[in-house]
C-alpha positions as CSV (number, residue, x, y, z in Angstrom):
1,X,0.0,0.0,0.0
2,X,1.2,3.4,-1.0
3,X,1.5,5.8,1.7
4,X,-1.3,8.3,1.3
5,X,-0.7,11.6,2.9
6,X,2.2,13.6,2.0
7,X,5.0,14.3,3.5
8,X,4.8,18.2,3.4
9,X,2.2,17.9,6.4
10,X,4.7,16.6,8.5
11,X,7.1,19.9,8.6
12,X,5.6,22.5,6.8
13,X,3.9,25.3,9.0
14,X,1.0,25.7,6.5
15,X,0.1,21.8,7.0
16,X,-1.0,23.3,10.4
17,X,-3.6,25.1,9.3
18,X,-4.5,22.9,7.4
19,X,-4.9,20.5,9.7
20,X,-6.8,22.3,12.4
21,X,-9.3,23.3,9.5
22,X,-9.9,20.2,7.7
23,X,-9.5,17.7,10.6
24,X,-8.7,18.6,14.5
25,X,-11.8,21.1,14.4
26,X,-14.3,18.5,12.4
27,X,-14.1,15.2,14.9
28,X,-13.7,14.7,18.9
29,X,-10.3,15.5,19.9
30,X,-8.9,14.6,23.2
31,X,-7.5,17.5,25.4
32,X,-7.0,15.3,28.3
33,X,-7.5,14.0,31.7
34,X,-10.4,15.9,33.6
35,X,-8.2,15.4,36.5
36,X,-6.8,18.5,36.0
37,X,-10.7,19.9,36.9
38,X,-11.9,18.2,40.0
39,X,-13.9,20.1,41.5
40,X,-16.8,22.7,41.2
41,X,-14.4,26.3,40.0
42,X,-11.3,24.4,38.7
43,X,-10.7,26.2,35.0
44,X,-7.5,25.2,32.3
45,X,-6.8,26.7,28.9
46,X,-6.5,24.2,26.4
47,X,-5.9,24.4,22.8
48,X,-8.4,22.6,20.1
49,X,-7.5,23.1,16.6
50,X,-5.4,26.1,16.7
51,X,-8.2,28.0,18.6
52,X,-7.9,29.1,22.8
53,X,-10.6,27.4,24.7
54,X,-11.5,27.2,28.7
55,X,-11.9,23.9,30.2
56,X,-14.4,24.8,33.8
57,X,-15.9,22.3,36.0
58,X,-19.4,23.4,36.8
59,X,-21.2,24.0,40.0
60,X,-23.2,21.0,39.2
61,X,-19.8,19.0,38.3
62,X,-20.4,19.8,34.7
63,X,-17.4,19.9,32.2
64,X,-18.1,22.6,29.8
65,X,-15.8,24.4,27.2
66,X,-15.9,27.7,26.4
67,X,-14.3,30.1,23.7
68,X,-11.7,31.5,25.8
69,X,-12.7,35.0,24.5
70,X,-14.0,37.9,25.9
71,X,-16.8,39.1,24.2
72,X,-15.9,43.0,24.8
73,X,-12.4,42.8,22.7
74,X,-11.6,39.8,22.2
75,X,-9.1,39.2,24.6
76,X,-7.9,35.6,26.3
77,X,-10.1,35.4,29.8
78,X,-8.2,32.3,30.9
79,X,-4.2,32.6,31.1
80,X,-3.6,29.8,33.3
81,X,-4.9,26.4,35.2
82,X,-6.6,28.0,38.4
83,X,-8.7,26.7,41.3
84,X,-12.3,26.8,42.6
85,X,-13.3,30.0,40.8
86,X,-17.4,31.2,40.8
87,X,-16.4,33.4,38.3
88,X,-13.7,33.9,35.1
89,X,-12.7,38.0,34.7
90,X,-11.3,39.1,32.0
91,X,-7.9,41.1,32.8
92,X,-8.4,43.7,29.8
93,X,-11.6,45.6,30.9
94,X,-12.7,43.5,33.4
95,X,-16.0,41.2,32.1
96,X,-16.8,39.0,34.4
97,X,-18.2,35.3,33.4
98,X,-19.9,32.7,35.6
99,X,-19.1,28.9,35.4
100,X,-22.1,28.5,33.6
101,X,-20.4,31.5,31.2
102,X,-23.0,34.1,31.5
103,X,-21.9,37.5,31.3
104,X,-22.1,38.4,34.7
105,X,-20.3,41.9,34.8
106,X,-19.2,44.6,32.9
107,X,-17.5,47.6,34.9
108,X,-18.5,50.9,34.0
109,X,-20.8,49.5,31.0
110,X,-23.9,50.8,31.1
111,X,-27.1,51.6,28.9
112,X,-28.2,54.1,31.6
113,X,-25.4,56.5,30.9
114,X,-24.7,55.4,27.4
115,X,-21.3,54.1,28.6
116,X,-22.8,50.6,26.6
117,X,-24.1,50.7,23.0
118,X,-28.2,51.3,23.0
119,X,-29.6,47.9,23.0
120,X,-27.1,46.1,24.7
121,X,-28.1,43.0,26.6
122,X,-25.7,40.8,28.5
123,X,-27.8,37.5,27.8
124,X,-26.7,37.6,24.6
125,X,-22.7,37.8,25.1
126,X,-21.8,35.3,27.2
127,X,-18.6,33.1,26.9
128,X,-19.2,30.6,23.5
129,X,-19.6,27.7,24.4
130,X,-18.0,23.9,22.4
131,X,-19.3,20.7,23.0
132,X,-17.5,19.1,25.4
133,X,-18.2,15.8,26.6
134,X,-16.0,13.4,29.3
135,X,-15.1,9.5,28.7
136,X,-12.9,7.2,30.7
137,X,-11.4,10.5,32.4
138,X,-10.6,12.3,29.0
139,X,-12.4,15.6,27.9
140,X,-13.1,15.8,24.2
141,X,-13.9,18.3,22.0
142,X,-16.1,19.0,19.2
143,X,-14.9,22.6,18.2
144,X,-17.5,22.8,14.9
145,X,-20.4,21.3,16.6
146,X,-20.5,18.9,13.8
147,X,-19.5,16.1,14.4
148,X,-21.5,12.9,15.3
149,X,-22.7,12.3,18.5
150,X,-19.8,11.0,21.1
151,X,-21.4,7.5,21.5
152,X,-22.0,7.1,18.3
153,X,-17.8,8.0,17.6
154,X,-16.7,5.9,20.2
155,X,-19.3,2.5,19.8
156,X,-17.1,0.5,17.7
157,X,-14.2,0.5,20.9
158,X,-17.3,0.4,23.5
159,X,-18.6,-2.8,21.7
160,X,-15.2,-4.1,21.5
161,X,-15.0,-3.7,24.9
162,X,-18.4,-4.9,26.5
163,X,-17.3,-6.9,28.5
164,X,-14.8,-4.7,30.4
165,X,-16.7,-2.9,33.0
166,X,-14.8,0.2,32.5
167,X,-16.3,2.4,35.0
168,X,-14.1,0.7,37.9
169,X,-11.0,2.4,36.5
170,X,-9.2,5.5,38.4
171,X,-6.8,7.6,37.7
172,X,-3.1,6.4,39.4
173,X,0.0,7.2,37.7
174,X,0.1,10.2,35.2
175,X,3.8,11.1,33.0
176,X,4.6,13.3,30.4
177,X,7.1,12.9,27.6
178,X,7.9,15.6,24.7
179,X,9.2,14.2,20.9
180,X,10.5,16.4,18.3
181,X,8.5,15.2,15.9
182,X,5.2,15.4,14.1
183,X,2.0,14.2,15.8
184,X,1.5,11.8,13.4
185,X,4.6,10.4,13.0
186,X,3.8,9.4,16.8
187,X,0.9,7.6,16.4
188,X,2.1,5.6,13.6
189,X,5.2,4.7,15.0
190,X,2.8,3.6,18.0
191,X,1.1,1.5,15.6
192,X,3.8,-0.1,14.1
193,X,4.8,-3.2,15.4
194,X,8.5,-4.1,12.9
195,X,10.2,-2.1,15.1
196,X,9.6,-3.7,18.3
197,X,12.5,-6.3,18.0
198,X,14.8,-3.6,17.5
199,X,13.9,-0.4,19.2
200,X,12.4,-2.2,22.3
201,X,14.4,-5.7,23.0
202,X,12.8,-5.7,26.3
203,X,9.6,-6.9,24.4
204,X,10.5,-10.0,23.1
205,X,11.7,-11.6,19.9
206,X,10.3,-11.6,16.7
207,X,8.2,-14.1,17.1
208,X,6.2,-12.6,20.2
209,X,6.0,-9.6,18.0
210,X,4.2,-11.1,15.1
211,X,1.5,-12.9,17.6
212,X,-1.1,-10.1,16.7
213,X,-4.4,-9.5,15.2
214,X,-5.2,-6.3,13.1
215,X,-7.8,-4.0,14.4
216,X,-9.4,-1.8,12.4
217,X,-13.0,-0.5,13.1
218,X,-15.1,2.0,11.7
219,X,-12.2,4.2,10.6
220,X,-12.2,5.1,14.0
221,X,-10.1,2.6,15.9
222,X,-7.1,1.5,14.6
223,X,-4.3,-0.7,15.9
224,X,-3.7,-4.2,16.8
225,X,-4.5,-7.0,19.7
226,X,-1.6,-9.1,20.8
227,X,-3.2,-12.3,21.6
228,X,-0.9,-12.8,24.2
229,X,0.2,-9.6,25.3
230,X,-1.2,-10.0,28.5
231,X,0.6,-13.0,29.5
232,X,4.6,-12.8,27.6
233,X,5.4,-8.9,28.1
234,X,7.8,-7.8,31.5
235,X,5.3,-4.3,31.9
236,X,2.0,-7.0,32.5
237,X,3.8,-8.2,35.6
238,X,1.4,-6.5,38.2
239,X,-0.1,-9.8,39.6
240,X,-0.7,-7.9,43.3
241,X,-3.6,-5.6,40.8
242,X,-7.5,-6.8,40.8
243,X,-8.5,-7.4,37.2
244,X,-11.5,-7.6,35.1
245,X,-13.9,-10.4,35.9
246,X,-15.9,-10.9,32.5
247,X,-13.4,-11.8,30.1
248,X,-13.0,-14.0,27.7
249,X,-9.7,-16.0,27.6
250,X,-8.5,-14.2,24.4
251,X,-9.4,-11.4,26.9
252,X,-7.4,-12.5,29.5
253,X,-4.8,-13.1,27.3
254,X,-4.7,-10.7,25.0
255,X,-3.7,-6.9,25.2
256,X,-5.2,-4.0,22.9
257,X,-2.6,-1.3,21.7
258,X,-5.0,1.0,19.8
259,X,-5.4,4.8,18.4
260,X,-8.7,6.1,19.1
261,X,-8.6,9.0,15.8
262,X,-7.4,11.1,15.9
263,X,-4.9,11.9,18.7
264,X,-5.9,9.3,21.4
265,X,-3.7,6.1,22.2
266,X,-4.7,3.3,23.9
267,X,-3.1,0.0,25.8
268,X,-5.8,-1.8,27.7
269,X,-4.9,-5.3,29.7
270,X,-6.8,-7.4,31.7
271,X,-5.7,-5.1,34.8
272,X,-5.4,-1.9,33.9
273,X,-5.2,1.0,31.4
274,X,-3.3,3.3,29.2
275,X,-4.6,6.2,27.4
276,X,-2.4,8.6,26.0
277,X,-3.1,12.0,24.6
278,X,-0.9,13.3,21.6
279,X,-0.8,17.2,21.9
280,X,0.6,18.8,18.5
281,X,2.8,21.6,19.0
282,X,3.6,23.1,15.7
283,X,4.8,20.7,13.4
284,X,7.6,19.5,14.3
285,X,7.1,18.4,18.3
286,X,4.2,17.1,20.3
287,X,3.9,16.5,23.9
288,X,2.8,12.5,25.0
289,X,0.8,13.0,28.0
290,X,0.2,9.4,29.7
291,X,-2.4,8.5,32.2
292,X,-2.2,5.4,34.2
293,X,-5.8,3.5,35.4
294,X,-6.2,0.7,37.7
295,X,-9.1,-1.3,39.0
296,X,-11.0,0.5,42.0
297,X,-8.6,1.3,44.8
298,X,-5.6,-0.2,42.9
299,X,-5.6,3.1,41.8
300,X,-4.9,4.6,45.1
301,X,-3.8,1.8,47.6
302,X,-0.9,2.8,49.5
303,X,0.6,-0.7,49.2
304,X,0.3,-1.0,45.3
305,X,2.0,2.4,44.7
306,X,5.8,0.8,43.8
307,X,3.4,-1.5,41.1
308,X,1.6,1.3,39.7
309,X,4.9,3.3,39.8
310,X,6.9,0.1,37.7
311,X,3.7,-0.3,35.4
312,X,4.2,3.6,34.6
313,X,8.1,3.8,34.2
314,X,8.0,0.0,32.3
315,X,5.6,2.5,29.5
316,X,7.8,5.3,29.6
317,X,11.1,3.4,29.0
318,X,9.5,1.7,26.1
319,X,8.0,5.1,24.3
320,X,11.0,6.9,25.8
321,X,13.0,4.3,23.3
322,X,11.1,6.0,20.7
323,X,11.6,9.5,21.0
324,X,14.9,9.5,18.7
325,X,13.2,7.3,16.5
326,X,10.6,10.2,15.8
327,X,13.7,12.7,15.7
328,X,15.1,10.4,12.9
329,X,11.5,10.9,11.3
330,X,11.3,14.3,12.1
331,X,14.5,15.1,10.4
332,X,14.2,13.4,7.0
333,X,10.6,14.4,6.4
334,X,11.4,17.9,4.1
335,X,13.2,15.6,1.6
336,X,12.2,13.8,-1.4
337,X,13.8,10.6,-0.5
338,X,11.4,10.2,2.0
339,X,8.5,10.3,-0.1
340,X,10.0,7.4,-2.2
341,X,9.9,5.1,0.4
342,X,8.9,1.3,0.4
343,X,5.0,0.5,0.6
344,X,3.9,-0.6,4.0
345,X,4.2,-4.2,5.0
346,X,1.0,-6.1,4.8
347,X,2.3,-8.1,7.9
348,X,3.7,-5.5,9.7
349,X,2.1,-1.7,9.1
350,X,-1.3,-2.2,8.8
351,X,-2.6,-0.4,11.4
352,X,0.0,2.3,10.4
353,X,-1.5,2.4,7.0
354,X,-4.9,2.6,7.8
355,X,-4.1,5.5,10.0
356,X,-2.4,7.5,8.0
357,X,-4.8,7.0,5.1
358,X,-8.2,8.2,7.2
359,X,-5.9,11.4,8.3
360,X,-5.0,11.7,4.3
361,X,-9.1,11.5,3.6
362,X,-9.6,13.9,6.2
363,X,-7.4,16.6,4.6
364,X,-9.4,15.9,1.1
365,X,-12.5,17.5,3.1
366,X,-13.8,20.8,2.2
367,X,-13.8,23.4,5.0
């Protein structure tokens, strides 16, 4: 199979736009763990397809995303992560917002003394809101509205997984790691599995590499299932941790390393949980942001803590092992050489080729 997507949108600063346009601002993106917004007043600034947004938790325990723009001037509202807030002010002239983002003040803004235009009503400026939606701890983002509805996106993994009862899992390790690289180029690498004997010894031969199933679903999900990942790999080692009860043996056996398109990644075992959120940052870096989830108070029992700590590091060694990979990507995308490059493996790169191909469709859309 040809590769599908060219190489200019791996390193030239147009492809960005691009991007944000025709793809990052059309589906659900992940922005992250709602950790970060616990409780009722906890705000972030995130970014969603180029554009400034606010993260708030609710006073009923609501994630909702706003526009993070004033509606006086435009100005950012948000500049940074802050705590238990009842309301968002804008530093410029001073608009105030509630968590619910009304318009709840405007100093020295009146239609009484003509200070405000004639007609001006603060029902109808409040903060804009984006559709925001939370699953298995990750908020996503729908930045055009458009897009399908989130459990319709997400039921070819939730079927896949029925008989995981994913609502035990908690937060309990979190790590971040930063690649100069393209986004993409860190998904596919993710996906590709002819690397493993080489780049990440640790894993295996070639044999226990090759002992995988192809997932593709929907042109949503892409990836592959080890069928015995859960059993042969030194980072599945956490016997001490509960695991899922309703398995099947393949289950039991097996291990799921998926990307949920366009920017989530995924490792799920029978006893915990990986999900990983690829942040672009121009491109030519991306920041890996890795949560950690265990079964119920695995999560957040004292005496587990050195196995949730050796499940996290075992991850970050083995993606760690990767970052100069990506920089070896990174720095041979701009030439033509790399565009010439072999067709995809139909043992090896299938999940690599899939992905790269619905990104390639994506950026065929109209805006």
């Amino acid at each position: 199979m040809q590769w599908e997507s060219s190489f200019e949108t791996y390193h030239e600063e147009d492809s960005v736009v691009h991007e944000n346009q025709r793809l990052f601002a059309k589906t659900w993106v992940n922005t992250g763990s709602a950790s970060r917004i616990t409780e009722a007043g906890d705000c972030v600034p995130v970014s969603v397809a180029g554009l400034p947004l606010i993260l708030v938790r609710d006073s009923e325990q609501q994630v909702r995303a706003f526009h993070n723009v004033c509606r006086h001037r435009g100005a950012r509202v948000l500049r940074a992560a802050c705590q238990g807030q009842r309301l968002l002010r804008c530093a410029y002239h001073g608009w105030s917002y509630g968590l619910d983002g009304a318009l709840r003040g405007t100093p020295h803004w009146k239609t009484s003394d003509q200070s405000a235009p004639p007609g001006f009503d603060a029902l109808d400026f409040g903060l804009e809101p984006v559709r925001a939606t939370v699953w298995l701890d990750q908020v996503f983002i729908n930045v055009d509205g458009q897009a399908p509805e989130f459990t319709d996106f997400v039921a070819p993994l939730a079927e896949r997984w029925r008989n995981y009862d994913l609502d035990l899992l908690r937060l309990g390790q979190q790590r971040t790691l930063t690649a100069d690289a393209n986004w993409k180029f860190a998904i596919e690498n993710y996906l590709d599995t002819y690397h493993l004997p080489m780049v990440h010894p640790q894993l295996g031969d070639v044999a226990a590499a090759r002992r995988f199933l192809d997932v593709n679903l929907d042109g949503t999900v892409f990836g592959i299932c080890y069928t015995t990942g859960a059993v042969d790999k030194p980072k599945s080692s956490g016997q001490q941790f509960q695991r899922f009860q309703r398995l099947t043996d393949a289950q039991r056996a097996g291990q799921d390393i998926l990307a949920l398109y366009p920017n989530t990644l995924i490792e799920l075992m029978p006893h915990h949980m990986m999900l990983v959120t690829i942040e672009p940052d121009g491109p030519d870096r991306c920041v890996e942001h890795l949560n950690f989830y265990f079964l119920g108070e695995d999560a957040t029992n004292p005496t587990l803590e050195s196995e949730r700590q050796k499940t996290a590091e075992a991850w970050c060694e083995i993606m760690g092992q990767d970052i100069a990979i990506l920089g070896d990507l990174q720095a041979t995308a701009h030439s033509p050489a790399a565009a010439r490059a072999a067709d995809m493996s139909p043992a090896w790169e299938q999940g690599t080729a899939a992905f790269r191909a619905r990104v390639a469709s994506a950026l065929l859309d109209p805006v």
